[in-house]
C-alpha positions as CSV (number, residue, x, y, z in Angstrom):
1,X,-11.3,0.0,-24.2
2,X,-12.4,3.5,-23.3
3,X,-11.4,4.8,-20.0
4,X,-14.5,4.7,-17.3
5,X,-14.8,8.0,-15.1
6,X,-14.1,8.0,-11.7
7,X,-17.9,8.0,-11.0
8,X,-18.6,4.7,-13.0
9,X,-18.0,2.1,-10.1
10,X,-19.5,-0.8,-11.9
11,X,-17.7,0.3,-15.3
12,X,-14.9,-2.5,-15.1
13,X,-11.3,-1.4,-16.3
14,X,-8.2,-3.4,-17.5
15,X,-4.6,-3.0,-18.5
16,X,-1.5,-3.8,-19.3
17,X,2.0,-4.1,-17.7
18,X,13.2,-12.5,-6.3
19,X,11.5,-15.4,-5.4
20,X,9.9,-15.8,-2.1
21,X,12.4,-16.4,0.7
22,X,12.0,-19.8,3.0
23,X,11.1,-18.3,6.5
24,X,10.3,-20.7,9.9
25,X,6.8,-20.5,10.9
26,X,4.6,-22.3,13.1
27,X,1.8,-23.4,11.5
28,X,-2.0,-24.4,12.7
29,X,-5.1,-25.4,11.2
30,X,-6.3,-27.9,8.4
31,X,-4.4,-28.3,5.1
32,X,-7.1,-28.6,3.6
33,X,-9.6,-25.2,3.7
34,X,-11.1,-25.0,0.4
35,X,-14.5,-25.0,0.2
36,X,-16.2,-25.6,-2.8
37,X,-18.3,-23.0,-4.9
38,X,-19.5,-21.9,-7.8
39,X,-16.3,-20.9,-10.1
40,X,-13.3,-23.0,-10.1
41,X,-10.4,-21.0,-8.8
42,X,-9.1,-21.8,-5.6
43,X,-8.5,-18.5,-3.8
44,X,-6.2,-18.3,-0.5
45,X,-6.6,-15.1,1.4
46,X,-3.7,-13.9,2.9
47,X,-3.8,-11.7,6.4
48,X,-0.7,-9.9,8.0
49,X,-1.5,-9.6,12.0
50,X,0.7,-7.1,14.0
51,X,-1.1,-4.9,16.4
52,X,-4.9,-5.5,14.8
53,X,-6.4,-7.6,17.6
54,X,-9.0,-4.7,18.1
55,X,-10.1,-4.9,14.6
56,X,-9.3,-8.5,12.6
57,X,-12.2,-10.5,13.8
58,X,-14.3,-7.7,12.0
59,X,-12.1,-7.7,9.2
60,X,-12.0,-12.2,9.0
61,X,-16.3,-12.0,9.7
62,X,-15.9,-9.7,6.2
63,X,-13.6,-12.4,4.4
64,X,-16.4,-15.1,5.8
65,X,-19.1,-13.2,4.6
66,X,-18.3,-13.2,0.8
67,X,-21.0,-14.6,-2.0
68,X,-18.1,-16.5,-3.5
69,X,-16.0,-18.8,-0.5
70,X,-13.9,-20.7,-2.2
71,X,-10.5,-19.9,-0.1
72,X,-8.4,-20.5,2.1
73,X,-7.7,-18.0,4.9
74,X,-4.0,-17.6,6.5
75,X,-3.4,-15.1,9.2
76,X,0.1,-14.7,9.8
77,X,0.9,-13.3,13.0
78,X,4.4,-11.3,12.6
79,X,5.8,-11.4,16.0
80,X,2.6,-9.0,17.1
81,X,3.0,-7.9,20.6
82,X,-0.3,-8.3,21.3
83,X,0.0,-12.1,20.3
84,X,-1.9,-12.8,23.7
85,X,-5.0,-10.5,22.7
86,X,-5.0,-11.6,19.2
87,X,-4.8,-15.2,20.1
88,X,-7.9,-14.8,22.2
89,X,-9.3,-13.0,19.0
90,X,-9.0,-15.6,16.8
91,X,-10.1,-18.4,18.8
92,X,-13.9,-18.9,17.3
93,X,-11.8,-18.7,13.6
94,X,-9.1,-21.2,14.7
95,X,-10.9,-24.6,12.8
96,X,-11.6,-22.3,9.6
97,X,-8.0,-20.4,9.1
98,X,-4.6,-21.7,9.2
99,X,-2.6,-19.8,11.4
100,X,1.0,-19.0,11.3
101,X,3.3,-17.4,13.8
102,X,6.5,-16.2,13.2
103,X,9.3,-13.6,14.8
104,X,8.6,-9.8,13.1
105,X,9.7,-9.6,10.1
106,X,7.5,-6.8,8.9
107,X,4.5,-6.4,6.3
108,X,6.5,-7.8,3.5
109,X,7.7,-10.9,5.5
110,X,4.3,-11.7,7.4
111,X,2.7,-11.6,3.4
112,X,5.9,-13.9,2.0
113,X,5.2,-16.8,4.5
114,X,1.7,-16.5,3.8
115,X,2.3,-16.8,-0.2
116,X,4.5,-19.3,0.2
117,X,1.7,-21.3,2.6
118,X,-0.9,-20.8,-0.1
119,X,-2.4,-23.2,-2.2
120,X,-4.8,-21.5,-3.8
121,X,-4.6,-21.1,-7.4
122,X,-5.2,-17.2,-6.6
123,X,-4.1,-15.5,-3.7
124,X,-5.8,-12.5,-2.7
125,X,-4.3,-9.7,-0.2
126,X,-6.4,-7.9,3.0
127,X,-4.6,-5.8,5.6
128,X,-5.9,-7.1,9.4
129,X,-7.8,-4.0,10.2
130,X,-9.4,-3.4,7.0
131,X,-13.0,-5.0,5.5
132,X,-14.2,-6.7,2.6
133,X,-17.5,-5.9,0.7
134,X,-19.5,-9.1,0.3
135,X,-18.8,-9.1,-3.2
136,X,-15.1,-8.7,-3.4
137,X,-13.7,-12.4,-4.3
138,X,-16.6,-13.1,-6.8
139,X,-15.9,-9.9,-8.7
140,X,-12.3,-10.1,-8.3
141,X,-12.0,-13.7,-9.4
142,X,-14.5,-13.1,-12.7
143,X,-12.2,-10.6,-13.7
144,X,-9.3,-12.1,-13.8
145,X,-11.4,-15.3,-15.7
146,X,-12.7,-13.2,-18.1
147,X,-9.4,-11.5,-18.3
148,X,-6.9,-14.2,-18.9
149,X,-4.2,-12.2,-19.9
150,X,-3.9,-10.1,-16.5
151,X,-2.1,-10.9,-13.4
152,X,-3.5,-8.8,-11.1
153,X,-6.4,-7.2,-10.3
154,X,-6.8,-3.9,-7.8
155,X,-10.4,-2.1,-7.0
156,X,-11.8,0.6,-5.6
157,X,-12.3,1.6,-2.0
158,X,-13.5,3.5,0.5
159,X,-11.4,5.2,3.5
160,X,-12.7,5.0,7.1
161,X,-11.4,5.6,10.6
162,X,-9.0,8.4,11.6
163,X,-8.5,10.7,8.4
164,X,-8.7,13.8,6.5
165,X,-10.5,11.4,3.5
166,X,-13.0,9.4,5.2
167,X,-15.8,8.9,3.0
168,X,-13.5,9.2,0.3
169,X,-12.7,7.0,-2.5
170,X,-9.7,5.4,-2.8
171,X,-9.5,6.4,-6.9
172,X,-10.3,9.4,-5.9
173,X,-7.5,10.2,-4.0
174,X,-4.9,8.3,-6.0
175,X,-6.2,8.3,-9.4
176,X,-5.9,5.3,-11.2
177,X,-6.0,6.8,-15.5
178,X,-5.6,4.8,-18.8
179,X,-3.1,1.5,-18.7
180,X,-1.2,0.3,-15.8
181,X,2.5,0.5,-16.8
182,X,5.7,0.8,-15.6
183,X,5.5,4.7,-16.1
184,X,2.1,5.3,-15.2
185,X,3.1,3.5,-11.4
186,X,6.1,6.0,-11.6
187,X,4.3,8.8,-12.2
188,X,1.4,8.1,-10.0
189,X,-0.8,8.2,-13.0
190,X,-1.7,4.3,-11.8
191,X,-2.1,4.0,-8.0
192,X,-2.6,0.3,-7.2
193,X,-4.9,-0.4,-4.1
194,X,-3.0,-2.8,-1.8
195,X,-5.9,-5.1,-1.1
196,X,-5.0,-7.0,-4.8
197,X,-6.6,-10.5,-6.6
198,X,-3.6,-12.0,-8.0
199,X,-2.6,-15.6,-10.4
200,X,-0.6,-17.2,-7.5
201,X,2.6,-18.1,-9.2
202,X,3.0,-14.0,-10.7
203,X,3.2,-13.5,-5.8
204,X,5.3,-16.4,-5.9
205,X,8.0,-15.5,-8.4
206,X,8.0,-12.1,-7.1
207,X,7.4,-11.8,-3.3
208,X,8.2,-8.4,-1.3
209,X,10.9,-7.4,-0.5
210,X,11.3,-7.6,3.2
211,X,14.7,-5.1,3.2
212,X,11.7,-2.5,2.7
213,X,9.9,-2.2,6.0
214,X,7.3,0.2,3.7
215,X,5.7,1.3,0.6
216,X,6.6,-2.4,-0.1
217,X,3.9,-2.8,-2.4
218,X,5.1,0.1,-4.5
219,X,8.0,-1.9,-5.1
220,X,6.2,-5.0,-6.3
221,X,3.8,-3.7,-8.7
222,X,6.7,-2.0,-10.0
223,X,9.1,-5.1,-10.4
224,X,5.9,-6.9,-11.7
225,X,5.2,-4.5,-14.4
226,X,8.9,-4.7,-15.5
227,X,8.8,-7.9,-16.0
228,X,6.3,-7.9,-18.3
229,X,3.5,-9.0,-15.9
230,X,0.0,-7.3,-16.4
231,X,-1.8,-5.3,-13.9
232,X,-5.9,-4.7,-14.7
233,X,-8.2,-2.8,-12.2
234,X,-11.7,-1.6,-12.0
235,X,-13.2,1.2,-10.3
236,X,-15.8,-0.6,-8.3
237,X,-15.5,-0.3,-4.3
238,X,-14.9,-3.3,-2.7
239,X,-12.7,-2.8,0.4
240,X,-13.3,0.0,3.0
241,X,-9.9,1.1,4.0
242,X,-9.2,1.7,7.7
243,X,-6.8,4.5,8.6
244,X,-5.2,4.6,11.8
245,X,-3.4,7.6,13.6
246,X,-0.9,5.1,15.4
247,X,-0.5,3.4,11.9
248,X,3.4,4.0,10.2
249,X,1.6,4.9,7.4
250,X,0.1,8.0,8.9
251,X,3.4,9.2,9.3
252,X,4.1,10.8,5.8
253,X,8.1,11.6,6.5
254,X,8.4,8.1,7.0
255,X,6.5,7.3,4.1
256,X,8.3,9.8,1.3
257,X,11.8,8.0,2.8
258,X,10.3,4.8,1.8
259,X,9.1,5.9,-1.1
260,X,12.6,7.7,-2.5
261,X,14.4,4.4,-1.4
262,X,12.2,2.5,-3.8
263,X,12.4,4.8,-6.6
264,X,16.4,4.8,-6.4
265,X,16.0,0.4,-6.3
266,X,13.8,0.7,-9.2
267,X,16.0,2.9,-11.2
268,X,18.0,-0.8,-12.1
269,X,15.3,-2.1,-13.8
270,X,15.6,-0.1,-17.0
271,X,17.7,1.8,-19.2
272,X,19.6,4.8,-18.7
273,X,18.5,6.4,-21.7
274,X,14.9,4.9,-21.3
275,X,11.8,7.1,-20.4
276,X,11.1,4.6,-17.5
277,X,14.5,6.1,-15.7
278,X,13.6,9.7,-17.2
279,X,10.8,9.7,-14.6
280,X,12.3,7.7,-11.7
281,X,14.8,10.6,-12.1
282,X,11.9,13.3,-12.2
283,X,10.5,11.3,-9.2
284,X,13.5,11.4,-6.9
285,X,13.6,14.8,-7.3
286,X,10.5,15.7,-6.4
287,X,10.6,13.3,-3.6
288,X,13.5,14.7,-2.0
289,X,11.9,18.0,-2.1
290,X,8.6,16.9,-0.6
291,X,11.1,15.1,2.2
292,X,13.0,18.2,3.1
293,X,10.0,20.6,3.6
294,X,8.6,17.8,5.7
295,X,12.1,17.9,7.8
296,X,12.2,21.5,7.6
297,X,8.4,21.7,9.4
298,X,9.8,19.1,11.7
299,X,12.4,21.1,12.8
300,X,10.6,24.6,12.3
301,X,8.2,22.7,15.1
302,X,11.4,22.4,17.6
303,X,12.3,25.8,17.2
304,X,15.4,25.0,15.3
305,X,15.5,27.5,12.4
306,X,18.9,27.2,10.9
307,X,18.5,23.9,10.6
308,X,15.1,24.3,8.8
309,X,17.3,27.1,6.6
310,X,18.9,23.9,5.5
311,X,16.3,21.7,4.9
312,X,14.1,24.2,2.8
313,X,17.1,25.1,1.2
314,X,17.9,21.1,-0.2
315,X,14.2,21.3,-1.6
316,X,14.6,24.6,-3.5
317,X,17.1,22.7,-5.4
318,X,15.2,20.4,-6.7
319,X,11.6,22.4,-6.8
320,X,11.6,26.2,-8.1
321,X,9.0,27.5,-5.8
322,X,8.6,31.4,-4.9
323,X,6.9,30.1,-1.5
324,X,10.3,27.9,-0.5
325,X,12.0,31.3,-1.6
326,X,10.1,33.3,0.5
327,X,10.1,31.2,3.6
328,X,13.8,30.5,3.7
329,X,14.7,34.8,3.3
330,X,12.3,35.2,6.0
331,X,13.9,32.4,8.5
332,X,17.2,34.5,7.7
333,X,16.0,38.0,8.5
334,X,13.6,37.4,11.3
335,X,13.4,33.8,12.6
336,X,11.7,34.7,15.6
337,X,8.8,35.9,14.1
338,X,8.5,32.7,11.7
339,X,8.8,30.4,14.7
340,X,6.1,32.4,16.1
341,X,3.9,32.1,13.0
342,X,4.6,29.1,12.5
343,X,3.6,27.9,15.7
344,X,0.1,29.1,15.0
345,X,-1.2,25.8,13.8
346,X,0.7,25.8,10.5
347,X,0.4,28.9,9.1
348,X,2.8,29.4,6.3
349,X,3.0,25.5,5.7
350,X,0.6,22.9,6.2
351,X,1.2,20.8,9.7
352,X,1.0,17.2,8.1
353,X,0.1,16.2,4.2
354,X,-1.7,12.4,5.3
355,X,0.0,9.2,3.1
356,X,-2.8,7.4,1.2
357,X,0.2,5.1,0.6
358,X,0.3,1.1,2.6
């Protein structure tokens, strides 16, 4: 199948390649949600809730607008501390979702009680603040029936909200380019779209790991592709993505630390000599690097040069760069001058590289 371009929206694309913990949850609503429609998979739409009162009843009137509404819908409030708001929120939903409430166990515990509450035969993943298109389950679910061979399915979106790419598209961003391997997730060749269609049991058998309080996901489509799952996507846009400024994934220090700490998990899924750990190792590297400028701005910002000295230093070893070069000899002979510089909005270095990363 050839590769569509990242223009061709409509142009559908496919390709190829820990159980769920118990957890106590209260649970509310009917057992029985389904409603029946034209295809005959039974999809259950899973919802984390921590701090999206302000946006989920916009996001659950998207999931309720869909041409194809054969679900289930589970919200899963995670210990939110706005329980009070969201409660108040939900209330016109309450006789069409089940609702579950448990202590905060972050993303990847909020999603594991609702995958273990499904019982749908697919389950199908949307953050609380983001929004569905109206066609999202129908095309999601026909690909993966006329794709019988693929666990997953990830589309295209479009950012909104507070960020540097809204407008943008998703794939645009974080290209997604030929088949959806191991390597190409290491690589970044592949970037899967959280908001994913998937065959129940393939969530099931997997889960998230909830020792990962981010880039969670990462982790998954990773241990699914190793074990010889298959991961299809097309380029059509089906979610609009919301970024948030008080949102941990706006913070991109605390998303490269999540994001080496995965990459060192992952490297026990494979051979040494294989190419798979070949480019975890390439990976760490460069993600160390990209971790110690961002500590060396950090600290550049509080006026602590030697410190910064430091940090740059750790990323020259790991990514040969005349400008790292530059920056640390120049810390060294005059550092009140780069402070100074620096202080005027980022001269030398950009102020903040924004995480497309959930």
């Amino acid at each position: 199948m050839t590769v569509p371009t990242p223009d061709d929206e409509q142009n559908m694309k496919s390709s190829p390649q820990a159980a769920v913990p118990d957890a106590l949850a209260t649970r509310e609503g009917s057992a029985d949600q389904f409603i029946d429609a034209s295809g005959a998979e039974r999809v259950s739409v899973i919802i984390p809730a921590y701090n999206v009162a302000p946006y989920i009843a916009e996001t659950l009137k998207s999931v309720f607008a869909q041409t194809k509404s054969a679900f289930e819908v589970i919200v899963v409030n995670d210990g939110s501390p706005d329980t009070a708001e969201l409660e108040e929120v939900l209330r016109p939903f309450r006789d069409r979702i089940v609702y579950l409430k448990q202590e905060n166990r972050g993303l990847s515990g909020a999603r594991n009680t609702g995958i273990r509450a499904a019982t749908g035969d697919l389950i199908a993943l949307v953050d609380g603040d983001d929004l569905w298109m109206p066609q999202y389950l129908e095309t999601q679910t026909q690909f993966l029936r006329s794709h019988p061979e693929y666990d997953l399915v990830y589309c295209n979106a479009r950012f909104f909200g507070d960020s540097a790419y809204e407008g943008r598209r998703f794939m645009e961003v974080c290209p997604s380019r030929g088949e959806v391997t191991p390597a190409a997730i290491i690589s970044r060749k592949c970037c899967v779209f959280v908001s994913v269609t998937a065959r129940a049991e393939a969530l099931r058998e997997l889960g998230f790991d909830e020792s990962l309080r981010s880039c969670e996901d990462f982790d998954c489509w990773l241990r699914l592709t190793s074990s010889g799952r298959r991961i299809g996507y097309h380029r059509r846009i089906l979610v609009q993505s919301r970024k948030r400024d008080a949102s941990l994934s706006a913070d991109p220090m605390w998303m490269a630390e999540w994001h080496l700490k995965v990459l060192k998990k992952a490297s026990a899924h494979w051979p040494k000599e294989s190419n798979e750990t070949r480019l975890i190792e390439r990976a760490i590297a460069q993600k160390t690097a990209e971790l110690a400028i961002l500590r060396g701005n950090q600290r550049l910002r509080t006026g602590d040069v030697n410190s910064a000295v430091i940090e740059f230093t750790e990323a020259s070893r790991y990514r040969r760069s005349a400008k790292i070069t530059a920056l640390i000899l120049l810390l060294r002979l005059v550092p009140g001058l780069m402070r100074y510089l620096f202080g005027l909005r980022g001269i030398l270095l950009p102020r903040r590289k924004e995480s497309t990363t959930r």
